[in-house]
C-alpha positions as a Python dict, from the first residue, in 0.01 Angstrom:
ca = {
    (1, 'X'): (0, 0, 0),
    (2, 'X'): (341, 175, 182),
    (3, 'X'): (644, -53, 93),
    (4, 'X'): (810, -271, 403),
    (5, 'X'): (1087, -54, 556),
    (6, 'X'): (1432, -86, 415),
    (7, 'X'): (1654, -299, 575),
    (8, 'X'): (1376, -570, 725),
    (9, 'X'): (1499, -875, 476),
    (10, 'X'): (1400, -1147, 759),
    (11, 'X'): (1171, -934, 983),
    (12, 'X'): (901, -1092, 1118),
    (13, 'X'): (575, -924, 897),
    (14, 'X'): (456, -730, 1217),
    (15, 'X'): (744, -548, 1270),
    (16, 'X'): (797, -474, 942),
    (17, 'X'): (409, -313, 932),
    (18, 'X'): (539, -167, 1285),
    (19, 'X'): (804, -1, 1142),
    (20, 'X'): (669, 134, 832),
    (21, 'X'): (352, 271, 1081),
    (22, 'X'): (620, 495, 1304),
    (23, 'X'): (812, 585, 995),
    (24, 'X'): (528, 701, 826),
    (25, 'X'): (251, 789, 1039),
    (26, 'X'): (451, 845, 1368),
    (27, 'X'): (741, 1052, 1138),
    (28, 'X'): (1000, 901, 1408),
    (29, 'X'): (1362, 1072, 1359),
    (30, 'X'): (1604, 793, 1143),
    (31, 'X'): (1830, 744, 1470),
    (32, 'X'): (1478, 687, 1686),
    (33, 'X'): (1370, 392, 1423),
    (34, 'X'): (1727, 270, 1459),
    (35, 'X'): (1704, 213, 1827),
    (36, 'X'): (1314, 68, 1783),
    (37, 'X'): (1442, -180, 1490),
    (38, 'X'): (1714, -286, 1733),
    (39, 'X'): (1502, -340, 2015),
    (40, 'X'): (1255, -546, 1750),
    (41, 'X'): (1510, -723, 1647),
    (42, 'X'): (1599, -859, 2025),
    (43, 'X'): (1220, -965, 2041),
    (44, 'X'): (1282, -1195, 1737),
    (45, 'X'): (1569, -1335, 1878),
    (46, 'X'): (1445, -1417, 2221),
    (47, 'X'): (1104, -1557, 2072),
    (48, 'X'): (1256, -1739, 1810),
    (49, 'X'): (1480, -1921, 2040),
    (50, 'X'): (1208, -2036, 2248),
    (51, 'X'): (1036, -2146, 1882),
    (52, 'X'): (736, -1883, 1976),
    (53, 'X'): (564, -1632, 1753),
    (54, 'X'): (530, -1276, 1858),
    (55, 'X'): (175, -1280, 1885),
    (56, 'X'): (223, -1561, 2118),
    (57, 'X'): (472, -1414, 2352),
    (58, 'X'): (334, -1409, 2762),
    (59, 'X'): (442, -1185, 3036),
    (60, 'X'): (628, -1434, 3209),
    (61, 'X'): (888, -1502, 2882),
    (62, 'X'): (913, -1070, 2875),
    (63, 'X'): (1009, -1058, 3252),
    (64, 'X'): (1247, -1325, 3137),
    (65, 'X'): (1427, -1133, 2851),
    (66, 'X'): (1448, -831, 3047),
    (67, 'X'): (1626, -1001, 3312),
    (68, 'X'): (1856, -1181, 3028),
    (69, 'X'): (1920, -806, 2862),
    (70, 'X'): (2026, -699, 3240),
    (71, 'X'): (2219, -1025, 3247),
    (72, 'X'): (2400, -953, 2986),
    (73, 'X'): (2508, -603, 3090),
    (74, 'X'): (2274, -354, 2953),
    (75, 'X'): (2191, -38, 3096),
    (76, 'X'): (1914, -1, 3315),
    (77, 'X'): (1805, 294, 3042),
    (78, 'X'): (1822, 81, 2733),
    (79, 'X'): (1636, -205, 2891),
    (80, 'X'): (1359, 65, 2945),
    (81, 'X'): (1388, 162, 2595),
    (82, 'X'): (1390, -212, 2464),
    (83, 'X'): (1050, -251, 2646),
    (84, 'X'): (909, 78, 2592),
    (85, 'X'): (967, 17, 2164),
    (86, 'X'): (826, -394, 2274),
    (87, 'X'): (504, -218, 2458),
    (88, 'X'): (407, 41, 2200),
    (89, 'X'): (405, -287, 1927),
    (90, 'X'): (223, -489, 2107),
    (91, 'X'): (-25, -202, 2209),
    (92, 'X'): (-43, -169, 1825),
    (93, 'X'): (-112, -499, 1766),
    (94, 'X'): (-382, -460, 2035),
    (95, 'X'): (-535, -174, 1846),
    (96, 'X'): (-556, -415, 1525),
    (97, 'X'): (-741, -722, 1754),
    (98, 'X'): (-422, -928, 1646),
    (99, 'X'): (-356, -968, 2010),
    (100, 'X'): (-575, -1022, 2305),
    (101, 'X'): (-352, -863, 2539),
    (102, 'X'): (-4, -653, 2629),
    (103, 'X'): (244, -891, 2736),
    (104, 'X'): (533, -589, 2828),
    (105, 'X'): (193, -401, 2993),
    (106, 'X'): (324, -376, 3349),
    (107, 'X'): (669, -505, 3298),
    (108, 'X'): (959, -248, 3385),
    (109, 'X'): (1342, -217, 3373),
    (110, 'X'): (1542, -234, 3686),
    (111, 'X'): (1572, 82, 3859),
    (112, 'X'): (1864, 267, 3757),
    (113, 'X'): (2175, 394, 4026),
    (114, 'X'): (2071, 718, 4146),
    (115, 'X'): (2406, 909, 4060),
    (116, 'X'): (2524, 1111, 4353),
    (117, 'X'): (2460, 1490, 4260),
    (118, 'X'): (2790, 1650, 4240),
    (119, 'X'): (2959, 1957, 4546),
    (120, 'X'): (3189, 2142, 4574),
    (121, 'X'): (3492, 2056, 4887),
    (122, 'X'): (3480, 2342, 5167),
    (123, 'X'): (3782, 2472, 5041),
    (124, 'X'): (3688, 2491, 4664),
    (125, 'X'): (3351, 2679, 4733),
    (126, 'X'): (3546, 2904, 4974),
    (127, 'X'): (3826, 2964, 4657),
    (128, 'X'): (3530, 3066, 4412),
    (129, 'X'): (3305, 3303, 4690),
    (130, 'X'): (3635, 3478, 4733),
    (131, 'X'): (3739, 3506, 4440),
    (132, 'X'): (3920, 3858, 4379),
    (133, 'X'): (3811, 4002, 4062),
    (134, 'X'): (4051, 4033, 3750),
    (135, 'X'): (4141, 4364, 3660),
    (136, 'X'): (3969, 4537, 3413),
    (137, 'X'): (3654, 4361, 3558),
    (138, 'X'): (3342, 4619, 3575),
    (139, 'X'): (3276, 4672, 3946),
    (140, 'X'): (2908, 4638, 3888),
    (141, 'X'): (2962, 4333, 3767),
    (142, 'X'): (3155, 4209, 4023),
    (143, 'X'): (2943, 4315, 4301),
    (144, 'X'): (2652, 4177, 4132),
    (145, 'X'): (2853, 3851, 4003),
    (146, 'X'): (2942, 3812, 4407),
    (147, 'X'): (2590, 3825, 4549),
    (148, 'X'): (2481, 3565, 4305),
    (149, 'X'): (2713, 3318, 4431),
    (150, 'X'): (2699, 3430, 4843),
    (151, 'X'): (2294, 3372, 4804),
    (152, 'X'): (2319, 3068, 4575),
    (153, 'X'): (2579, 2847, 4852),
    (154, 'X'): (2494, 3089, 5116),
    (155, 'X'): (2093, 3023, 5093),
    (156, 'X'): (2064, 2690, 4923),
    (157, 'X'): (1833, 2884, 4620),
    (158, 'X'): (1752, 2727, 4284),
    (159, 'X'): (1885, 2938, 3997),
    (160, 'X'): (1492, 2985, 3910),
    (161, 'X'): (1442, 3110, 4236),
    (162, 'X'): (1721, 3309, 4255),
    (163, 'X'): (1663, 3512, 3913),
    (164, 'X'): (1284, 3533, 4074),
    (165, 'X'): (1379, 3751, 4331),
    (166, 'X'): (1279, 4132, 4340),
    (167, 'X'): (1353, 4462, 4563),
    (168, 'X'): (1057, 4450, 4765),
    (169, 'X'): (783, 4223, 4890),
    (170, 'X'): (534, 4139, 4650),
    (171, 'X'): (413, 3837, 4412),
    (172, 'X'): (751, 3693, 4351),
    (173, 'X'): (983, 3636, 4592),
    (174, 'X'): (1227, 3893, 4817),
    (175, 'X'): (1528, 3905, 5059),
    (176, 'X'): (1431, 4068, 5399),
    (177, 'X'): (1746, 4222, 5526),
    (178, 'X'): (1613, 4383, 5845),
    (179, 'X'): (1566, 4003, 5948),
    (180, 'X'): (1800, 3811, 5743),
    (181, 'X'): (1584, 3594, 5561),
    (182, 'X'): (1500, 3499, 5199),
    (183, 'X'): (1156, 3455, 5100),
    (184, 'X'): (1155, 3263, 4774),
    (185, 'X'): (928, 3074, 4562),
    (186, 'X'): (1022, 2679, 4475),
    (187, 'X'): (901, 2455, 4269),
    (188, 'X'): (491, 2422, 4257),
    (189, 'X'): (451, 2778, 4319),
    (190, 'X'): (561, 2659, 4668),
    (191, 'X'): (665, 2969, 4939),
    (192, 'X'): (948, 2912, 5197),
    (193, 'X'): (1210, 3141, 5374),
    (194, 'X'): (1565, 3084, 5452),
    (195, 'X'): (1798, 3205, 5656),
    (196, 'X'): (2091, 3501, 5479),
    (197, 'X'): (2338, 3459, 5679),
    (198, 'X'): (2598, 3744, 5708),
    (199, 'X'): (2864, 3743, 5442),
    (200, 'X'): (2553, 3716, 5184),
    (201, 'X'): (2383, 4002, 5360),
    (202, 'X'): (2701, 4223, 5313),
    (203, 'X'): (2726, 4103, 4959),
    (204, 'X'): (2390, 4211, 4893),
    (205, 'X'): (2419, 4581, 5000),
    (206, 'X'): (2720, 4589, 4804),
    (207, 'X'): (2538, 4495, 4543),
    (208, 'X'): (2236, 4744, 4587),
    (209, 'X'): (2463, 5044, 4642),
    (210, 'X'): (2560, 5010, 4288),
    (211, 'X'): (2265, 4829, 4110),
    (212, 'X'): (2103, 5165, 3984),
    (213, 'X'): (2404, 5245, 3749),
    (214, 'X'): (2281, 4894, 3582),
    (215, 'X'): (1898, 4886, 3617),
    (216, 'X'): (1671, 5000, 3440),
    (217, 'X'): (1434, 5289, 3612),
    (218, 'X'): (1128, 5029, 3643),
    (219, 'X'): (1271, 4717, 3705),
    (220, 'X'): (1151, 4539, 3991),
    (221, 'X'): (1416, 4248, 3987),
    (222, 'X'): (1678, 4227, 4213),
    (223, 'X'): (1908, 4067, 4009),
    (224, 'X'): (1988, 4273, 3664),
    (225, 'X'): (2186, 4207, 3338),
    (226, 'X'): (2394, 4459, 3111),
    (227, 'X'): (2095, 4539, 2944),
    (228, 'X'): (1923, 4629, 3264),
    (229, 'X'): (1661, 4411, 3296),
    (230, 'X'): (1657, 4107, 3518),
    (231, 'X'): (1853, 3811, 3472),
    (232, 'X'): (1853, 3508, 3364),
    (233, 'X'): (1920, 3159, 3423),
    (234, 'X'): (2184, 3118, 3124),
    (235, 'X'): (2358, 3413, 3276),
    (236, 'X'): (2385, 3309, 3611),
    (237, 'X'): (2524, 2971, 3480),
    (238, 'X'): (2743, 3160, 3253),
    (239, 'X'): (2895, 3432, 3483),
    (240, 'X'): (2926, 3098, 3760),
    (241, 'X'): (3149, 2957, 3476),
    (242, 'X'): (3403, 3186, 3438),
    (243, 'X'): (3398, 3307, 3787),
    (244, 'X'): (3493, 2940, 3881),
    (245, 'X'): (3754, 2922, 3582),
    (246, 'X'): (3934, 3250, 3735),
    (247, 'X'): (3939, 3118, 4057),
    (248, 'X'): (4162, 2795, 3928),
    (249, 'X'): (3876, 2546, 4011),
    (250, 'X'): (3971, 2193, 3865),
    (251, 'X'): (3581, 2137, 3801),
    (252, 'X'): (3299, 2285, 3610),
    (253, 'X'): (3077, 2489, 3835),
    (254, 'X'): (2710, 2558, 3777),
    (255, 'X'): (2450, 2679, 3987),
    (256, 'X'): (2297, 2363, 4104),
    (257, 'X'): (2609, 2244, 4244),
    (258, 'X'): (2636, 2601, 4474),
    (259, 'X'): (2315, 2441, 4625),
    (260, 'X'): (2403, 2092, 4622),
    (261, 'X'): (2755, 2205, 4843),
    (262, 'X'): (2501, 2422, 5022),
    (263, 'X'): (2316, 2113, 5173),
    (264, 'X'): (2609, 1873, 5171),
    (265, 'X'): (2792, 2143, 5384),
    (266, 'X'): (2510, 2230, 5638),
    (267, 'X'): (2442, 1828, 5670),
    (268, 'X'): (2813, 1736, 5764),
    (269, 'X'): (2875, 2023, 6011),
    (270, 'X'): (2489, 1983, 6178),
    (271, 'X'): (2369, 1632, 6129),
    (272, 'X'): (2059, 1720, 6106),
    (273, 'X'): (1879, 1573, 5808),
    (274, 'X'): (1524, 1707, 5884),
    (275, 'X'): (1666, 2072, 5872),
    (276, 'X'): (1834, 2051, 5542),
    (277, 'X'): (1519, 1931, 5418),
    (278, 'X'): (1330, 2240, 5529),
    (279, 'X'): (1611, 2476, 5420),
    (280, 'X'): (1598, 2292, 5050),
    (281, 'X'): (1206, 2300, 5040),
    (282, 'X'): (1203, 1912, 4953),
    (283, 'X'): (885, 1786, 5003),
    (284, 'X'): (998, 1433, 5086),
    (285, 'X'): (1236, 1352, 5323),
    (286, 'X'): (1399, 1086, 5071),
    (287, 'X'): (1467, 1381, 4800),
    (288, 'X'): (1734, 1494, 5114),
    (289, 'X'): (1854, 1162, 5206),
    (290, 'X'): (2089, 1180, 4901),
    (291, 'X'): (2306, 1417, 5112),
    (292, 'X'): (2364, 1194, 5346),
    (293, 'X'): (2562, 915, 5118),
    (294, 'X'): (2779, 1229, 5005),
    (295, 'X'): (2841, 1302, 5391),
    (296, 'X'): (2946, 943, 5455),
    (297, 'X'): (3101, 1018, 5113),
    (298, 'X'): (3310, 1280, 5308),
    (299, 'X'): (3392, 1041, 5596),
    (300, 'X'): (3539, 776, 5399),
    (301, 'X'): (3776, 994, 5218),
    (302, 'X'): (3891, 1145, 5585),
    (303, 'X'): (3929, 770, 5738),
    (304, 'X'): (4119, 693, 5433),
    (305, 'X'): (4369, 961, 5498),
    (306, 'X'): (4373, 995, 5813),
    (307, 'X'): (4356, 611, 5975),
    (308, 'X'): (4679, 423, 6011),
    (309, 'X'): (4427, 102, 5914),
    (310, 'X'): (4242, 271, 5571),
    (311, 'X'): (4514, 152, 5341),
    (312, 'X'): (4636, -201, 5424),
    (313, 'X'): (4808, -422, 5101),
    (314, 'X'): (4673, -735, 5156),
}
């Protein structure tokens, strides 16, 4: 028989056999069985102040504690923890017949605040695409370094689908110069093409005048590290990095945010939600509408600055 846990002195029996069972048989990390004997332990404390046993708990008292936990100022994350750790013991206890039913089944957290996904201002993506090189920089490099960041806030591209690009048309995706468009491939194997406008267009025959001196002989990427072969995500984010650090940004920079500033640009200048959609390749409309609480994001700063009214003391 596998000893109680430590540290249960006044745990309720079925926790303790809980515990030992995700210890043991589960082989949870020490700081997971921390969080799960901390959750268990809010279970005992709500049930015992209602003088109920945990076998006898209902859904009605867990939709109650949840909304006490959220009450009481916990994260909309560590109430779904609490429940998920309160769900997988009662689904044990299910498993065992001690309990005729789930009383957390269907029972979730509050939704959590969406956090606003973070762009770069007009001016601070203009500093970092125009960027002069420090001396001493390779001007492969640079070339290169300066095509990945026209195409990533010039095109809107994922880093994924960026690195996936290659010379020429063929399972992966391509740049068309001859009509300015980028045919990529997004997320679910999913095709689209974007415009290239014309500062990214120039960037990338900079770029291919000089790729061959980095390239190896076969490779079909368009996009090539020191060794030659094609690059990847960690150095796009890491060439990003410092390019944004010599430019004197005040913020970190990574690729994401070149498309975020990308959509949060195009949406403030057009308006037109249903076209940034398209240009992103989000399926749903409401993946996009995000932009659109950054744009009024936008506004408020400029009525705050600029209205005589924005700022009145009380």
């Amino acid at each position: 028989m596998v000893d109680a846990a430590p540290g249960t002195a006044g745990v309720d029996a079925d926790i303790q056999r809980h515990l030992v069972h995700l210890k043991v048989e589960r082989r949870l990390a020490a700081r997971t069985l921390a969080l799960y004997a901390e959750a268990f332990a809010r279970l005992q404390s709500f049930a015992a102040a209602q003088k109920l046993l945990l076998r006898e708990v209902q859904m009605h008292h867990v939709r109650s504690w949840a909304a006490a936990l959220h009450a009481q100022g916990l994260a909309p994350r560590s109430i779904a923890l609490v429940l998920s750790a309160w769900r997988g013991l009662y689904r044990w206890l299910g498993n065992d017949g001690l309990v005729a039913l789930n009383p957390v089944e269907g029972v979730r957290a509050p939704k959590a605040p969406q956090p606003l996904p973070k762009a770069l201002s007009v001016d601070h993506a203009m500093a970092l695409a125009d960027a002069a090189p420090h001396a001493g920089t390779d001007p492969v490099l640079a070339a290169r370094d300066q095509c990945i960041v026209e195409l990533l806030y010039g095109c809107g591209l994922r880093v994924g689908e960026l690195v996936g690009l290659d010379l020429r048309a063929g399972d992966g995706g391509w740049i068309d110069p001859s009509d300015a468009s980028a045919h990529v491939i997004g997320k679910g194997s999913k095709r689209r093409s974007v415009p290239v406008g014309a500062v990214a267009l120039k960037a990338l025959r900079a770029w291919l005048e000089l790729r061959a001196e980095l390239a190896g002989s076969d490779e079909q990427a368009l996009l090539v590290g020191t060794r030659g072969a094609r690059i990847s995500a960690g150095q796009v984010r890491a060439r990003l990095k410092l390019r944004a650090l010599q430019a004197g940004l005040p913020t970190h920079v990574h690729p994401h945010m070149l498309r975020h500033s990308f959509a949060t640009h195009v949406l403030q200048s057009s308006g037109d939600l249903r076209a940034v959609q398209e240009l992103l390749g989000h399926t749903n409309i409401t993946t996009t509408q995000v932009y659109t609480k950054l744009d009024f994001g936008h506004l408020s700063k400029v009525y705050d600055a600029a209205h005589p009214r924005a700022r009145r003391k009380p």
